[in-house]
N, C-alpha and C positions, 0 to 999 in steps of 0.2 A: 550406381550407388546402391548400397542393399536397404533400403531403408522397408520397413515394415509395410503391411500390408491397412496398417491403422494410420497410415501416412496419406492424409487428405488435402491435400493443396487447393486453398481457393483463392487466389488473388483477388481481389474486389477493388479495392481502393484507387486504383490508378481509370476505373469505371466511372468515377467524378469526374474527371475528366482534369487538362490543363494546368486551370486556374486554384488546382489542391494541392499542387507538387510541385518541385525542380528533380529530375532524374539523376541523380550523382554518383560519382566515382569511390570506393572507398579507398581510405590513403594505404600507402605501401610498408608495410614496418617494417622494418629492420629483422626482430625474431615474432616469433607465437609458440610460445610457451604455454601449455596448456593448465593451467592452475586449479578451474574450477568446471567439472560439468554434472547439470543438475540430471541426472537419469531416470529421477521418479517422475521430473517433469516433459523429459524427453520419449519418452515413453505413452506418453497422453497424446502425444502425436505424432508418434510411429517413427523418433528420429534414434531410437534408444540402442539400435543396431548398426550406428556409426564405430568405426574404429576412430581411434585417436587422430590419426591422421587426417580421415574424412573430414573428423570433426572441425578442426583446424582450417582444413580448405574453406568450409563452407560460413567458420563463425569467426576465425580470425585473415583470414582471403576474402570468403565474401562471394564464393564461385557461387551461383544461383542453384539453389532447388530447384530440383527436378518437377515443372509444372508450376514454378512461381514466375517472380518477379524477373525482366531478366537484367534489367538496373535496379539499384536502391532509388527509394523515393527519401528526397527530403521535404518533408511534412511544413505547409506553411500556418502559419496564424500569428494573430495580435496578443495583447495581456495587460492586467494590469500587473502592476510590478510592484505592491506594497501600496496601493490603492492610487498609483501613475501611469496612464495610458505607455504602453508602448506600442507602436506602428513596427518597430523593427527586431521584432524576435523573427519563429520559427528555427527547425531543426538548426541548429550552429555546427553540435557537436553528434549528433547523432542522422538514423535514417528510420526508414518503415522497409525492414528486409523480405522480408516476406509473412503470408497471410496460410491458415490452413485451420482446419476443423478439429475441436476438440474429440476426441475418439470416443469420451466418454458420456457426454452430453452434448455435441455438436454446437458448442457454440462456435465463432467466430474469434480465432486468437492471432494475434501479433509479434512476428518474432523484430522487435526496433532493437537499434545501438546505441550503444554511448561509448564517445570515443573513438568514434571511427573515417575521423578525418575531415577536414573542413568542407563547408559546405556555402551556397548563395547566400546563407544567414550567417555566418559565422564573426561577419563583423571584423573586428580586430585579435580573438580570442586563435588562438591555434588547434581545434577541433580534435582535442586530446583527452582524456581520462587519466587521472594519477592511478596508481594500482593499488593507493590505500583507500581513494574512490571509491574501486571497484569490491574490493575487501569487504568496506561498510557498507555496501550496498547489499551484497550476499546478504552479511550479519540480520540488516534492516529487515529484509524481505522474508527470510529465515525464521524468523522469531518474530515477526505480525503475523507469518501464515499460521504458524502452532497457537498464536493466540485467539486464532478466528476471524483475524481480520481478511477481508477480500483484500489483496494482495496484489499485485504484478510478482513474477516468479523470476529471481535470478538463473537463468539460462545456461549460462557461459562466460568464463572471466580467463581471456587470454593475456599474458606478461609479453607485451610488442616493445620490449629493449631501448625504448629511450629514454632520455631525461628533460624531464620537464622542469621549469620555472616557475612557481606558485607565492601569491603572499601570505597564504596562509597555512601553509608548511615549510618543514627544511626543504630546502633545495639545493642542488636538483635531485627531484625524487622520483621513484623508477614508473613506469606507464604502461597500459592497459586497455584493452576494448572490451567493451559489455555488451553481452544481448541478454535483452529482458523479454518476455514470457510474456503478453497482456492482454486483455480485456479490450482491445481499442485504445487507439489513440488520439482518438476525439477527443476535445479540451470544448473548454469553455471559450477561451480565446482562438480557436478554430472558427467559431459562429463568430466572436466580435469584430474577427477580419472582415468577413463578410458583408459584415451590417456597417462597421465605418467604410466600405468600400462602394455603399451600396449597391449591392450585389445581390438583388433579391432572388433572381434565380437562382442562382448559385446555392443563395440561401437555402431557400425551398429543396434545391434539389439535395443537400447535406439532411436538411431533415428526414426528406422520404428514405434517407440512406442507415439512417441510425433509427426509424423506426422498424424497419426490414431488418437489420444485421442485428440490432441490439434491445427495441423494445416493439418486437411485433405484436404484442398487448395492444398497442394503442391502435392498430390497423381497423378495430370496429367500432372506434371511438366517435359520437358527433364532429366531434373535433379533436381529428389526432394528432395535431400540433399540441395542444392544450396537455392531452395524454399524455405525448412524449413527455411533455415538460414535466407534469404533475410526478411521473415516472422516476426521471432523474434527482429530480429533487429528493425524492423520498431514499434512494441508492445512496445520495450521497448525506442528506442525515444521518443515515445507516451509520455510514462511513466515521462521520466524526462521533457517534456515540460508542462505536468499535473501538477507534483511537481513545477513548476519554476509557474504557474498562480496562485497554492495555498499557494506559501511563503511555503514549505514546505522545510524545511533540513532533510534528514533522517539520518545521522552521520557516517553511517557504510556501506559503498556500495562495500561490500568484493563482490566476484565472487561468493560465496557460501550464499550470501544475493540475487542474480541477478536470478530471473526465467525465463525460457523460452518465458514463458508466459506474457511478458509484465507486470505483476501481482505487485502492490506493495505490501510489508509484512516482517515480523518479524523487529519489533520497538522496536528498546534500547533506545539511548539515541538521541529522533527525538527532534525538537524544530519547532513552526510556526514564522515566521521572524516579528520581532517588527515593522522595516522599513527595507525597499528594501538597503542592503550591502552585496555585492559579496562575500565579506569577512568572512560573517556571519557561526559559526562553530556550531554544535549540539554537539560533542562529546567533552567535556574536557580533553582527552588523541589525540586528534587532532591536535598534535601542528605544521604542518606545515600546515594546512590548508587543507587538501589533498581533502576531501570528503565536502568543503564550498559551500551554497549555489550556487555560480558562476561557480563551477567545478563541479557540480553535472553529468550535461551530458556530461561532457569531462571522467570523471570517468567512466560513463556507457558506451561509447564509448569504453573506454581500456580494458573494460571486455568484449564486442562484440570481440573487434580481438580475444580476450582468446579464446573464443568458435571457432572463425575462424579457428584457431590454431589445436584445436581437429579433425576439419573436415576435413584439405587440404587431408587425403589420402582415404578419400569420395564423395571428389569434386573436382571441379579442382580451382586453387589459382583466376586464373581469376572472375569466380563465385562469389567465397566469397567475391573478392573485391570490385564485383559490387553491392552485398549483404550490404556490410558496407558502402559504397560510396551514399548510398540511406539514411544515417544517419541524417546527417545534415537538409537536404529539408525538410526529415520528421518531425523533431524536429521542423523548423520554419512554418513550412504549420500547424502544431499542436498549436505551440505555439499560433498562429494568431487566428485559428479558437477558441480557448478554450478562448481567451483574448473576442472577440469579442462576444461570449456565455455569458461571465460574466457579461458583459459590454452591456449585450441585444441590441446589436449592428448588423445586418446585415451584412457579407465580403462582400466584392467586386470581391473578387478576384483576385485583383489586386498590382502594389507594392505600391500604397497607402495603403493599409491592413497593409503591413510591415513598413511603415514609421509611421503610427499610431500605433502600438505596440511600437516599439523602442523608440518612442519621448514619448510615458505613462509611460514608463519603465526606460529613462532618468530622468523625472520628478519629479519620485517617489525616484530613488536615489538621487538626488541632493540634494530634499528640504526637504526629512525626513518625510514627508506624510504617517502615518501611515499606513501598508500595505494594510489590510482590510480595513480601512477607504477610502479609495481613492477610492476603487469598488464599495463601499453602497456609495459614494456620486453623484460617475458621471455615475450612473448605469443608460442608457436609453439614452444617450448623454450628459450628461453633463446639466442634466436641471436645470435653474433659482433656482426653487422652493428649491431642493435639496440641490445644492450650497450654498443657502441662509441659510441653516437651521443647514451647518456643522462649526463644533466649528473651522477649518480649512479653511473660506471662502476667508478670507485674504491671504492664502497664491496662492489657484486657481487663484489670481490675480498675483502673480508675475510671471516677465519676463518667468520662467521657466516654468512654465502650461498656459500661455496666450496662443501661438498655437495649443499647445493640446486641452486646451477646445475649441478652437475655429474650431480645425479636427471636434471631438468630435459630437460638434453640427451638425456638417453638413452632420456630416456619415448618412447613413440611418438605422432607427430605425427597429429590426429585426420584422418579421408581428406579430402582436401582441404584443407587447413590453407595449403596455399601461394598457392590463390584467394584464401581468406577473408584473410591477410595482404596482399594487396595491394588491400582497398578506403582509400577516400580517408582514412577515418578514421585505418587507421595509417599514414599516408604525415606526419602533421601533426609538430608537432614536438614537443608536447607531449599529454597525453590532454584531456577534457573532464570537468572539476570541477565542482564546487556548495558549495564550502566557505562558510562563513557571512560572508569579507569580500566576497567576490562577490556573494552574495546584499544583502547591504548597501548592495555601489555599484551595483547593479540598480534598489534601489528610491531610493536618492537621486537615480537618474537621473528616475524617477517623481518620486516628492517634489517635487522644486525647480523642474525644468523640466517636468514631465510628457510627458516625454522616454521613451518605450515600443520605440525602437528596439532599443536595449542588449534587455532583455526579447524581443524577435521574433526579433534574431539566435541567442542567447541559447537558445531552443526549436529552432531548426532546426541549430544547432552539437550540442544534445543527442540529437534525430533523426537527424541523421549515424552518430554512435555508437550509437544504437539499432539503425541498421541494417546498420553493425559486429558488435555483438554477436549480434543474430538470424543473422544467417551464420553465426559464432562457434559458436553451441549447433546449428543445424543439422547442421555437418561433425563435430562432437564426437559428436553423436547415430548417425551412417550406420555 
C-alpha cells in the first residue's frame, strides 16, 4: 500500500488491555461507493496517497493498516442518557479502526466508524448508518471546523447499497459507513463503566493512559489525577463556549457523547441557530429542553461532576472541586476571546471585554438579527461600509444595537484586521449558513437525483470561511 512516508501508526488502545474492548468483525455491504474522502485530512497522516480503490478496501472493507490494528475494537463504556444511567451502551454501531500520529503536531488521532455493522453492544438496533446520516455529519463537522471549533474530522463517507428502516425518516432510505478523524475516544462514560463496575485498576490504569496520550501536562503535577481532571474540564468549557460563538446546538450531550478531550464529535441530530434563543432545541425527542442551546454548558458542567465522581478515590474531593470551580471563568475568558476573534476585534482584557460580549449577545436575542449575519456585518467593529450594505441596517439603529455598535466602534481593531477584512469571504454578499432548510435541499438534491454537486459546492463555500476565520483568530491572537 503506498501510503506516505508521514504515515505513523501507533496502536495504543488495545495496551488497556481486555476489559476496554470486544474485537469485532466489520459487516459485509453489499456496494462502497465512495461519496466522500476528506484529503486535507488524509494527508495529516500520510493516507493522502491512497487510490480510490485502496481507499475503499481499507474505509469501506475495513482491510487493516499497515502496522495497526489487526481487528476493529469495539470501544466499551456506560452514560448517562438525558441525566438516566445506562449500564448498556458502548460501540452499537461503530468501532476504534485504527490509531496513528498526527504528522503535524504528533498528537495521538483515531481513525472510529459509524455504521459499520453490529457489534456486542448493539442491542436491538442493526449497526447501520443512513447516508443522510452520514451527509450531515460531513456538513456538521465541515463548518465547526471553519468556525474554530476543535472538531472530530469527517474522514470518509462510503454509499454500502442497502435500505434501511428509520422512524424518523422516509423509508427505506439509502445507507452508509463513516470514519471519523478524532482526538480520542475516551468519553466520560468510559471512566463511569469503570467506577460503577468498580474497577479501580482499571480505573487507575485509563487514567495514567490519558494523561500519557492526551494531557501529559499533568505528569509533574502533585497530583496528576487532580491535573488530568482540572485539564479536561477546562477543554471542554472551551468547547461549549466554541459551540455558544458558532450558534451551534449539538442535541445529545449524554456523558458517553463528552470526551476527555475537550473534542467535539458524533452528530445526530445537531442544528446551527437561525437567531440567538436559549430555548432553541436540536433534538425533537428533547422535550423538556434539557440539552437547548442556553443549557449547553450547564449540561457539560453536569457531566464534569460525572467524571469527578469516578475520581474521588484517586484524588482528593477538594482537588476535583477546585478542578470544576475553574469551569465557569473558563467558559467566559473563552467565550470572550473567541467573540472578539470573530468579530477581528483585539481584547482588552478587561470587564469591558465582557460587557461587550454580553450587550452583542443581548442584541442578537432581543431583535432577531440573524445569527451569522450579525458577525459578517459588524466584523472589524462595526464599520460604516458594512452596516450600510446589510439588508438588516435598520435594525443596528435601534435602541437595542445603538450601544453596541457604538463599544463596537471604539474597541480596538485586532493588528491586522484590515488584511483579514478583505479576504474573499467578506467581500460576498451574504455570510455562509448551515440552517436545517439548506441542509434539507442538500440532501433532496442527493435523494431524488443523486445530484452531489449542491454538497461539493457546498464544502468549499464552507472552506472559504474557514479560511476567513482562521485569518480572523490569527490577527486577533498577535
Amino acid at each position: 500500500m503506498p501510503v506516505s512516508t508521514s504515515y505513523l501508526p501507533d496502536p495504543r488502545h488495545d495496551r488497556l488491555g481486555a476489559e476496554f474492548f470486544d474485537p469485532v468483525a466489520p459487516a459485509d455491504f453489499p456496494q462502497t461507493i465512495l461519496r466522500f474522502r476528506n484529503d486535507r485530512w488524509a494527508a495529516r497522516v500520510g493516507l493522502e496517497t491512497l487510490s480510490d480503490a485502496e481507499w475503499i478496501s481499507h474505509f469501506g472493507r475495513f482491510e487493516p493498516l499497515p502496522g495497526n490494528f489487526p481487528r476493529p475494537l469495539a470501544l466499551r463504556y456506560h452514560g448517562h442518557q438525558f441525566r438516566s444511567y445506562n449500564p448498556d451502551l458502548g460501540d452499537g454501531r461503530g468501532f476504534l479502526f485504527a490509531q496513528m500520529r498526527d504528522a503535524k503536531d504528533g498528537r495521538l488521532l483515531d481513525l472510529g466508524t459509524k455504521g459499520s455493522g453490529k457489534t456486542p453492544w448493539s442491542r436491538t438496533a442493526d449497526g447501520r448508518l443512513t447516508l443522510k446520516g452520514g451527509v450531515r455529519e460531513i456538513l456538521a463537522t465541515e463548518m465547526l471546523e471553519a468556525q474554530g471549533v476543535y472538531t472530530s474530522k469527517t474522514f470518509s463517507l462510503i454509499e454500502t447499497g442497502e435500505a434501511l428502516v428509520r422512524g424518523d425518516e422516509p423509508s427505506p432510505t439509502r445507507s452508509s459507513v463513516m470514519v471519523r478523524l478524532s482526538h480520542g475516544h475516551v468519553r466520560i462514560g468510559t471512566f463511569q463503566r469503570l467506577s460503577a463496575l468498580d474497577k479501580q485498576d482499571d480505573l487507575k490504569r485509563l487514567v495514567d493512559y490519558c494523561i500519557e496520550q492526551y494531557w501529559p501536562q499533568a505528569r509533574e503535577a502533585a497530583d496528576p489525577v487532580a491535573a488530568f481532571f482540572a485539564l479536561a474540564v477546562g477543554a471542554i468549557a472551551d468547547m461549549a463556549a466554541d459551540w455558544w460563538v458558532a450558534g451551534f446546538v449539538h442535541g445529545v450531550l449524554n456523558t458517553d457523547n463528552t470526551t476527555i478531550t475537550g473534542e467535539s464529535f458524533d452528530y445526530g441530530p445537531w442544528r446551527f441557530l437561525p437567531t440567538l434563543d436559549p430555548n432553541f432545541t436540536a433534538a425533537y425527542f428533547d422535550h423538556s429542553g434539557l440539552y437547548a442551546f442556553g443549557r449547553q454548558a450547564g449540561a457539560l458542567f453536569w457531566n464534569c461532576e460525572r467524571l469527578a465522581g469516578c475520581l474521588l478515590d484517586l484524588s482528593s474531593q477538594t482537588a476535583l472541586v477546585d478542578g470544576l470551580n475553574q469551569f465557569q471563568t473558563r467558559f467566559w475568558s473563552r467565550l470572550a476571546l473567541r467573540t472578539h476573534a470573530k468579530l477581528a476585534l483585539a481584547p482588552s482584557g478587561e470587564d469591558a471585554d465582557r460587557e461587550l460580549v454580553q450587550g452583542f449577545y443581548d442584541a442578537l436575542h432581543k431583535t432577531g438579527v440573524p445569527y451569522e449575519r450579525a458577525f459578517f456585518d459588524l466584523v472589524g467593529g462595526a464599520r460604516a461600509n458594512r452596516v450600510a450594505a446589510s439588508p438588516h441596517r435598520d435594525v443596528y439603529g435601534a435602541p437595542e444595537w445603538v450601544p453596541i455598535v457604538e463599544r463596537l466602534r471604539a474597541a480596538r481593531p485586532a493588528p491586522g484586521a484590515d488584511r483579514a477584512l478583505s479576504h474573499a469571504y467578506l467581500q460576498r454578499g451574504a455570510p455562509s449558513t448551515l440552517l436545517i432548510e439548506e441542509v434539507e435541499a442538500l440532501w433532496a438534491d442527493i435523494a431524488n437525483r443523486d445530484d452531489w454537486s449542491g454538497l461539493h459546492e457546498k464544502i468549499e463555500e464552507i472552506r472559504l470561511a474557514g479560511d476567513c476565520y482562521t485569518g480572523l483568530a490569527s490577527v486577533s491572537a498577535d
